[in-house]
N, C-alpha and C positions, 0 to 999 in steps of 0.2 A: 198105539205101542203094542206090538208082536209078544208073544209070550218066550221067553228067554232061558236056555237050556240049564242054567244057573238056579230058576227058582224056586227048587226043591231043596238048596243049598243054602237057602237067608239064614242068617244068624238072628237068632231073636233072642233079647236080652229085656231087662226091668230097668224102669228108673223110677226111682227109692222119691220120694217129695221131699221126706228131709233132707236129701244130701244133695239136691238141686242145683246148680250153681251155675251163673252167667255162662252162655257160651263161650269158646274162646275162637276167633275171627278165624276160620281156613282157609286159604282162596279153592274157589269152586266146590266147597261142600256144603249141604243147604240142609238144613234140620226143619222138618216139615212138622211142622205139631197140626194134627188133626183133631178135633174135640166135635163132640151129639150138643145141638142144644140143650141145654135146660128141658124139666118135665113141661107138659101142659098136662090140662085137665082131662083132655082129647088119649093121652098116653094113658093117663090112670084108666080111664073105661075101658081103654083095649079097641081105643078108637081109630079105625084104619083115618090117619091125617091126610096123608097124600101134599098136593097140592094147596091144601085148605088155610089159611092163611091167620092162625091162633094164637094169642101170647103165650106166654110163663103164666102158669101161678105161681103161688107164692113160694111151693115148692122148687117151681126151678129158677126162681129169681134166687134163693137161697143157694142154689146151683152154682148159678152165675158167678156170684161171688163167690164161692170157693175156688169154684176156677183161676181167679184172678190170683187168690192167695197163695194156689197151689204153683203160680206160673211168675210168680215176684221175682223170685231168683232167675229168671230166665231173661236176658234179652232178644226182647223182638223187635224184628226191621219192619213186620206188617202184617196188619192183618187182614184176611179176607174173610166175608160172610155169603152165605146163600143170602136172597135177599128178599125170602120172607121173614116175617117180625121177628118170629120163636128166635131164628138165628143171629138176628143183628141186635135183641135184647140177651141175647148171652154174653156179646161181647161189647156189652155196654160198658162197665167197669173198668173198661185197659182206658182210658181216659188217657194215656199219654202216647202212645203207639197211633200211628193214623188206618184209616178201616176203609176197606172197601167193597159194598158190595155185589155180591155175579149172581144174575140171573139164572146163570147157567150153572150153578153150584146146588139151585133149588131143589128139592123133591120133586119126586114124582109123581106125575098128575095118574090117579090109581083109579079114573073113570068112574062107571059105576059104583065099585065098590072106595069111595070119598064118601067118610061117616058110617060104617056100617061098623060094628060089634066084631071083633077076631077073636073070639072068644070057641072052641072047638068042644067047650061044655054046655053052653047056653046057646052057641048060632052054629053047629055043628055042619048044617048043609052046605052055608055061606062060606064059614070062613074056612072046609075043604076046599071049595071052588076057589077063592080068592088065592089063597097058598101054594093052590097049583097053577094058575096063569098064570102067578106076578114072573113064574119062573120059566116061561115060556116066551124065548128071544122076543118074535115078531107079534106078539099077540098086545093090542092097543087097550085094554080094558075096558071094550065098548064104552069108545069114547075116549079115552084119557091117552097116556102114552107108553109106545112099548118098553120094555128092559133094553133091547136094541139101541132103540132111539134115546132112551136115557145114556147109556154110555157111551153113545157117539158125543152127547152134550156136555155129559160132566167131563168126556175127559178132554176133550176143545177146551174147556175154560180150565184141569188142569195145568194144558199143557200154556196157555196165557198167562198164566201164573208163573211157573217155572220158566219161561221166558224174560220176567221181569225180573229174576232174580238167577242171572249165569255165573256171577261171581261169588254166588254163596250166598248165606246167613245161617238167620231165623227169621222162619213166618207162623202165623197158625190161621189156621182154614176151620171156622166153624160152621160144620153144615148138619145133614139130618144122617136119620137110621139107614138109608137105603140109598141116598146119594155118597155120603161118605166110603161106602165099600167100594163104588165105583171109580173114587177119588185113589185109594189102593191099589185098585185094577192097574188105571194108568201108570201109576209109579213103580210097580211090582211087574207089570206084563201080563197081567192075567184075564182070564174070559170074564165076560159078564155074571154070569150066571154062575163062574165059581166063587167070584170074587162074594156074591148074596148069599150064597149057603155057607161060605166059611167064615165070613168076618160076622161076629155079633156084637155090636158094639151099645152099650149102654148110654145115658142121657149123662151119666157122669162120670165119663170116661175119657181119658186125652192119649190117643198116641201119639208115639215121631218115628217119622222114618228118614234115616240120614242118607243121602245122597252124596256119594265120592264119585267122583269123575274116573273110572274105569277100572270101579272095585260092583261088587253087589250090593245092593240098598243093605241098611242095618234097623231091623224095625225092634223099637221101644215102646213099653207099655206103663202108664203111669199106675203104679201100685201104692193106696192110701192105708193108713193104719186100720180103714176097716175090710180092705182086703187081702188082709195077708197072706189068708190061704191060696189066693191065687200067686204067690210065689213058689 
């Protein structure tokens, strides 16, 4: 998907948890809820994850389930996961909603630097090196894969997704820190590499971005009572 002379124009708006409430059926408009796994132990160290294949602790199982609490009010048609564990124990809890999950949703395999310290206090050489490749198109991570090749991936299983669903809903897409911007990319039109430097999305954070059939995306950011300030 081309980048679109419109998307300097998105309208960005908040949605409130408490005043949540079931969608109401549009035809052809599709409310994209994107949500980060839950934390792992790997995120608390400042542990580049990558591709690496780690649960929740107990911290982001706690996650998890807020997630669910925060998203009650909402009706979902389906959900999709990356289909490493972190991702597809986040959306363990929706117990009534059926899940499916994409390979091609996963993180990125970050090569080399899979387990190393991003800490710019304590591994300062490293993780300059790492912060400046990740963001370099064609560059594979000695070994792993490139930003290129990631968003040619994520956004093929975006756009299989959004094919399964032409006549609208809700769905939500639970994947990582660095696949999810890409998941944006596709819906938005935007580059790889812009879509990594602007979007920073946390482990417990949900957006949506509504899709109307020959209007501009309307992207929503879920704001909880303990961040208010970001209103």
């Amino acid at each position: 998907m081309s980048a679109r002379p419109w998307i300097h124009h998105l309208l960005f708006c908040v949605l409130a948890v408490a005043t949540a409430a079931p969608a109401i059926a549009q035809d052809g408009v599709l409310r994209v809820y994107i949500a980060r796994h839950g934390i792992t132990d790997w995120n608390v160290a400042l542990r580049v994850q990558g591709s690496t294949d780690n649960p929740l602790n107990e911290t982001g199982r706690k996650q998890a389930a807020a997630l669910v609490e925060r998203m009650r009010g909402v009706h979902l048609d389906h959900i999709y996961t990356a289909g490493l564990q972190r991702a597809r124990q986040t959306a363990e809890g929706f117990t009534n909603v059926k899940q499916t999950p994409i390979a091609g949703l996963n993180e990125r395999n970050h090569g080399k630097f899979e387990g190393i310290v991003d800490d710019p206090k304590n591994n300062a050489e490293m993780s300059a090196e790492y912060r400046k490749r990740i963001r370099i198109a064609d560059d594979s991570l000695d070994g792993g894969e490139s930003l290129g090749d990631q968003h040619k991936r994520v956004g093929a299983a975006t756009r299989d997704i959004l094919s399964r669903h032409k006549k609208g809903g809700s769905i939500l897409i639970v994947g990582h820190g660095g696949s999810n911007p890409q998941i944006m990319a596709e819906l938005l039109g935007l580059a790889p590499d812009v879509a990594l430097n602007r979007i920073r999305q946390a482990n417990d954070e949900v957006y949506m971005v509504e899709l109307r059939p020959g209007q501009p995306p309307m992207i929503w950011k879920n704001i909880t009572m303990a961040t208010l300030e970001e209103l």
